[in-house]
C-alpha positions as a printed Julia matrix, in Angstrom:
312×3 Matrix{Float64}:
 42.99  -45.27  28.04
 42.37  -41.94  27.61
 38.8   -41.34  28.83
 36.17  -43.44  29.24
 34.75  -45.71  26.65
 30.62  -44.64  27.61
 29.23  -41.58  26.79
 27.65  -39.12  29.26
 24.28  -39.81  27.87
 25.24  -43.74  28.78
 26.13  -42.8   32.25
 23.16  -40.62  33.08
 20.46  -43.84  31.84
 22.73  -46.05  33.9
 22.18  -43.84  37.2
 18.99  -43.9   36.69
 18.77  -47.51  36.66
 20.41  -47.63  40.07
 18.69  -44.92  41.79
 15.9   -47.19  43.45
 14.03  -46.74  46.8
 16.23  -49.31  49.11
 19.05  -49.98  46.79
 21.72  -47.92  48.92
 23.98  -47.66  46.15
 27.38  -46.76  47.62
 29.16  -43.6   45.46
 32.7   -42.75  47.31
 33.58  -38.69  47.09
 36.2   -38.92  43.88
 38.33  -35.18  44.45
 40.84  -36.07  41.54
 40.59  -38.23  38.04
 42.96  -40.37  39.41
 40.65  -41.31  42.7
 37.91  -42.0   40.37
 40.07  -44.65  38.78
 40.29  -46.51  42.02
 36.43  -46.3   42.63
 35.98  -47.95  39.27
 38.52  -50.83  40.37
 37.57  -51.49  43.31
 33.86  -52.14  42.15
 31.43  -49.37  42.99
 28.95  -48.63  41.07
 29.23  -44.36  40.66
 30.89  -41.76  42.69
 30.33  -38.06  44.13
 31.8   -34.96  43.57
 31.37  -32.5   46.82
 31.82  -28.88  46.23
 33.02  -29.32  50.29
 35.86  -31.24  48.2
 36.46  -28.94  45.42
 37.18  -26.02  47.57
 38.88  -27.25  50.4
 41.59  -28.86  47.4
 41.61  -25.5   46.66
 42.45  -24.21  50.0
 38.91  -22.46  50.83
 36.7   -22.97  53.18
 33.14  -24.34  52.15
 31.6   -21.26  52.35
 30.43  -20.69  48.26
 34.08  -19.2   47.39
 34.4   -21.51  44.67
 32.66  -20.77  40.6
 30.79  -22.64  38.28
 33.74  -22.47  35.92
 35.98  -24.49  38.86
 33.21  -26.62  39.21
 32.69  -28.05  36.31
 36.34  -28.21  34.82
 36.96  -29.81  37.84
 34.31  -32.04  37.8
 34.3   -32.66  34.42
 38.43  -34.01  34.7
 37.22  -36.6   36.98
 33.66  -37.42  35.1
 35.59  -38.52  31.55
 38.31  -40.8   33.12
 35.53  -43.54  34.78
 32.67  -45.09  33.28
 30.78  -44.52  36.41
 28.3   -42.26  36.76
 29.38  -38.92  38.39
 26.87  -36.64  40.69
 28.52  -33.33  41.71
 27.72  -30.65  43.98
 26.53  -27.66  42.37
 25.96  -25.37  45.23
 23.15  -23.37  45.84
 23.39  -22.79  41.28
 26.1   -20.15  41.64
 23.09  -17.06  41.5
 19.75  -16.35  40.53
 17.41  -19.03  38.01
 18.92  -17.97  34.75
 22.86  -18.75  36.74
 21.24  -22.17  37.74
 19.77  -22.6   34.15
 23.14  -22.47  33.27
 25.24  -24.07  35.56
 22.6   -26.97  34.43
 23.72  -27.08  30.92
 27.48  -26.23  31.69
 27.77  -29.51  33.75
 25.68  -31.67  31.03
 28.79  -30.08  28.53
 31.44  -31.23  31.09
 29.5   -34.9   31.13
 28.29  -35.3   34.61
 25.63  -37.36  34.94
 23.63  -35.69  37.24
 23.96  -32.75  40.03
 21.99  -31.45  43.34
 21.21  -28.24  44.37
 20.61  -26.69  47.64
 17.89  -24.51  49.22
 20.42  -22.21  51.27
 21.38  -18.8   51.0
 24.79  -17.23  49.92
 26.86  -17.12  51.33
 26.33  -21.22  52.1
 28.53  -23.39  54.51
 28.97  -26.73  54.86
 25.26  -28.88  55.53
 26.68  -30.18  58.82
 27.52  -26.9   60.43
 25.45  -24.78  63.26
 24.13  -21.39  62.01
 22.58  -22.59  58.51
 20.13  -20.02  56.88
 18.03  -21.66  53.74
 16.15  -19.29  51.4
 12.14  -19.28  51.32
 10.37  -21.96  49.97
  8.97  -19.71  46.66
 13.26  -19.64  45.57
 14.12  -22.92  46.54
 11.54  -24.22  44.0
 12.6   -21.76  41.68
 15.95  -23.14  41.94
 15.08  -26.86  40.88
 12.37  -25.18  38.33
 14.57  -23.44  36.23
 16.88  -25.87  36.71
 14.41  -29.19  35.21
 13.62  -26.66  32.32
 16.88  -26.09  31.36
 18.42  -29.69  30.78
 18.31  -30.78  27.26
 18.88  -34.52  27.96
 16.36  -35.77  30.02
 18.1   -38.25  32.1
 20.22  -36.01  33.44
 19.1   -36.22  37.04
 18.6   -32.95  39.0
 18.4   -33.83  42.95
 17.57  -30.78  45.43
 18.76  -30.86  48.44
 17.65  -29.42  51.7
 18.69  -28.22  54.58
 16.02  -26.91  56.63
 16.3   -29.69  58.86
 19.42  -28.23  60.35
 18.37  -24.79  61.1
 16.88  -24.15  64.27
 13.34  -22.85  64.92
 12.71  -24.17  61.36
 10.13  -27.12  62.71
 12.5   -29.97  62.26
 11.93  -33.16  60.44
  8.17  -32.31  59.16
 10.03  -29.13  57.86
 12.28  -30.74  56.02
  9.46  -33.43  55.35
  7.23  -30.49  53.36
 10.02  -29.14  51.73
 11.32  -32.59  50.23
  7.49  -32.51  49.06
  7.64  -29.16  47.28
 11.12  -29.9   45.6
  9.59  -32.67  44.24
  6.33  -30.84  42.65
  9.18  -28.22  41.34
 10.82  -30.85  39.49
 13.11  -32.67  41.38
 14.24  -36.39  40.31
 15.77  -37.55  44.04
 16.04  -35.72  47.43
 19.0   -34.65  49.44
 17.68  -34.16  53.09
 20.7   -33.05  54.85
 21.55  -33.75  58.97
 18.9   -36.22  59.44
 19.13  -37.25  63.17
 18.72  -40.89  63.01
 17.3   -44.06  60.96
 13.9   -43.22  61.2
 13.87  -39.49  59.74
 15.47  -41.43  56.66
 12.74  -43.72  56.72
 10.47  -40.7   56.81
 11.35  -38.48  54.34
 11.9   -41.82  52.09
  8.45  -42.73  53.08
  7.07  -39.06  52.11
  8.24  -38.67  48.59
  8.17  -41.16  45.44
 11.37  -40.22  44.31
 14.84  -41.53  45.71
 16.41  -40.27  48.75
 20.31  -39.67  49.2
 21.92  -40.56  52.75
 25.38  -38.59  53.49
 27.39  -40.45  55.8
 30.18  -37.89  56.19
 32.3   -38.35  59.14
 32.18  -36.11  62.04
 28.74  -35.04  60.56
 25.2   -34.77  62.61
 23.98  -38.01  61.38
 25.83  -41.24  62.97
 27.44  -43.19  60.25
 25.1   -45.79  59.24
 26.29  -48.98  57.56
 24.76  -49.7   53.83
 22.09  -52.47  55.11
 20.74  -50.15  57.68
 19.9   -47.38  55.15
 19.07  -49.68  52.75
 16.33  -50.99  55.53
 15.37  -47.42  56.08
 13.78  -47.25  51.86
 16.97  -45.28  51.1
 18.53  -45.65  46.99
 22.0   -43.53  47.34
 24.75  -43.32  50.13
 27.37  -40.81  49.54
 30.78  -40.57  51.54
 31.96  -37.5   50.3
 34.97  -36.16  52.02
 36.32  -39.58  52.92
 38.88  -40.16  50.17
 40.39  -36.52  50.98
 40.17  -37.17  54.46
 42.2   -40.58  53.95
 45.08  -38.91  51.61
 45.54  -35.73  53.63
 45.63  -37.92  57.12
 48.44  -40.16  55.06
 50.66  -36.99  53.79
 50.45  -35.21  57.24
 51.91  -38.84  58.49
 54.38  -39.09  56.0
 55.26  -35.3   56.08
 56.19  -35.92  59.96
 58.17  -39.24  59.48
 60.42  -37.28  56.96
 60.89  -34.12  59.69
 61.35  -36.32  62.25
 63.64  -38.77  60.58
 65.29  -37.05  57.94
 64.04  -39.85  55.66
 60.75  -41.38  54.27
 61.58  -44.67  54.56
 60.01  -45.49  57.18
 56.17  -44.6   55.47
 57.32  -46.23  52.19
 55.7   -49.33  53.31
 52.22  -47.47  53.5
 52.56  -45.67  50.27
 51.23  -46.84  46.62
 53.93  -48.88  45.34
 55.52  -47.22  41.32
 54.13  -50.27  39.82
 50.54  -49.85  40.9
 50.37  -45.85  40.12
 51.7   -46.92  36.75
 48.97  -50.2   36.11
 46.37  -47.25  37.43
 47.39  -45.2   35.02
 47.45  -47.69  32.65
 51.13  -47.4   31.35
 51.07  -50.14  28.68
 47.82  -49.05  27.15
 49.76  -46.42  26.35
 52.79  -48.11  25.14
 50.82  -50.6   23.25
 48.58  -47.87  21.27
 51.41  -47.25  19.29
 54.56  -48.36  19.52
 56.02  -46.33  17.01
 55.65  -43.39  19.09
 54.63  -44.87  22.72
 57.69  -47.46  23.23
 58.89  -46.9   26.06
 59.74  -49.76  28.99
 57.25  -49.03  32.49
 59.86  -49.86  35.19
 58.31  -52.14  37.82
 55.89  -53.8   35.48
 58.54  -55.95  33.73
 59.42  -59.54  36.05
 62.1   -57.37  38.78
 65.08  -58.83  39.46
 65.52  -60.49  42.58
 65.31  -58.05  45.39
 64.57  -55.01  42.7
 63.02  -51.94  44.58
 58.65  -52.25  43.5
């Protein structure tokens, strides 16, 4: 019911478990508690929270608009409804060492199991965008530094993730190769290299460090989307999709939206939509009811047998 029935420090030893060189453990971008209900169901084994996400639900632009404190309520709402492991995007720490110190121990309080930071500058935008800037090598290991001293539990898993590869005159993949190295040294339990070009820079930076290695297969993105077996081949442990559920639902309500203004009804999209019964069983409705029935006991229409021909 309620939340979920493992603890964060639970969650953050399981994700370590999966995080190993080749696995290609799939985590779908969760934006809402309610997503991350159907990424439990349908059988994956942890999900991703992208700030991209948080601040485009928001409205904004992925451009560092969005605070620690959105963050991790946010974050935190989706991380205590699943008993999947959550990673979220923490930005570039939301300021200077001591901010990332803290944003560090604010998301272990919200019960994330782990988070990445990034080596750009503020203001940031989005890793698959021309015109990246990423800060000097000295502060991007002073990020993940301050950040690995600040944890209290151990397994929480701090990932850094870099960018360099994506900004031009930078000296592409062995760039981004070195960096990966240094993040590492800083304190850094996986890598996030960001716009690889193809399989093999995968299999290189993989190849480089002895820690795992995310893959973000975001559509419309610089990197072709890969299928799991191919980065899997390629030494990676974690693929992340991360704007793909928000993608889906906005696509669906822009449909629907237009069916209704061009039809004066919505029935013809009702067939596409989530059925009442469903959103009720994903909600769990009768755990609810049956909890106690002296004050939960009401009837969930739709999950009783219908009636012949009764409206689902």
């Amino acid at each position: 019911m309620l939340y979920s029935n493992l603890t964060a420090a639970e969650k953050r030893v399981r994700l370590r478990e999966l995080l190993q060189p080749g696995a290609a453990v799939q985590f779908p971008g969760a934006y809402t508690p309610i997503s991350a209900k159907l990424v439990q169901e349908q059988g994956f084994s942890g999900l991703y929270i992208s700030g991209a996400v948080l601040a485009n639900e928001l409205a904004l632009p992925d451009i560092g608009l969005t605070t620690l404190s959105e963050v991790a309520q946010r974050a935190g709402q989706i991380a205590r409804v699943t008993d999947l492991p959550a990673i979220v995007d923490a930005d570039t720490g939301f300021g200077e060492p001591m901010n990332v110190a803290r944003t560090i121990q604010e998301l272990e309080n919200a019960g994330l199991a782990g988070c990445h930071l990034e080596d750009q500058v503020n203001p940031k935008r989005c890793g698959h965008l021309d015109n990246k800037s990423v800060v000097d090598l000295a502060t991007a290991t002073q990020r993940v530094a301050a950040a690995a001293s600040a944890r209290r539990d151990e397994n929480f898993l701090i990932m850094a993730r870099t960018d360099i590869r994506g900004v031009d005159g930078a000296g592409g993949l062995q760039a981004a190769v070195d960096r990966a190295k240094a993040l590492v040294d800083a304190g850094a339990d996986a890598i996030f290299p960001e716009a690889m070009k193809d399989l093999s820079e995968f299999e290189a930076v993989c190849k480089a460090v002895d820690v795992p290695v995310l893959a973000n297969m975001t559509e419309f993105g610089k990197s072709e989307l890969f299928t799991r077996d191919q980065l899997a081949s390629a030494g990676v442990a974690l693929v992340i999709y991360p704007v793909t559920l928000l993608r889906s639902a906005l696509g669906a309500m822009e449909r629907t939206l237009s069916t209704i203004r061009a039809e004066g009804t919505q029935q013809g999209a009702v067939g596409e939509m989530l059925t009442r019964a469903r959103l009720y069983e994903l909600v769990d409705y009768e755990g609810y009811n049956g909890f106690d029935s002296s004050v939960f006991n009401f009837s969930v229409p739709g999950l009783e047998a219908p009636a012949h021909g009764a409206d689902a």
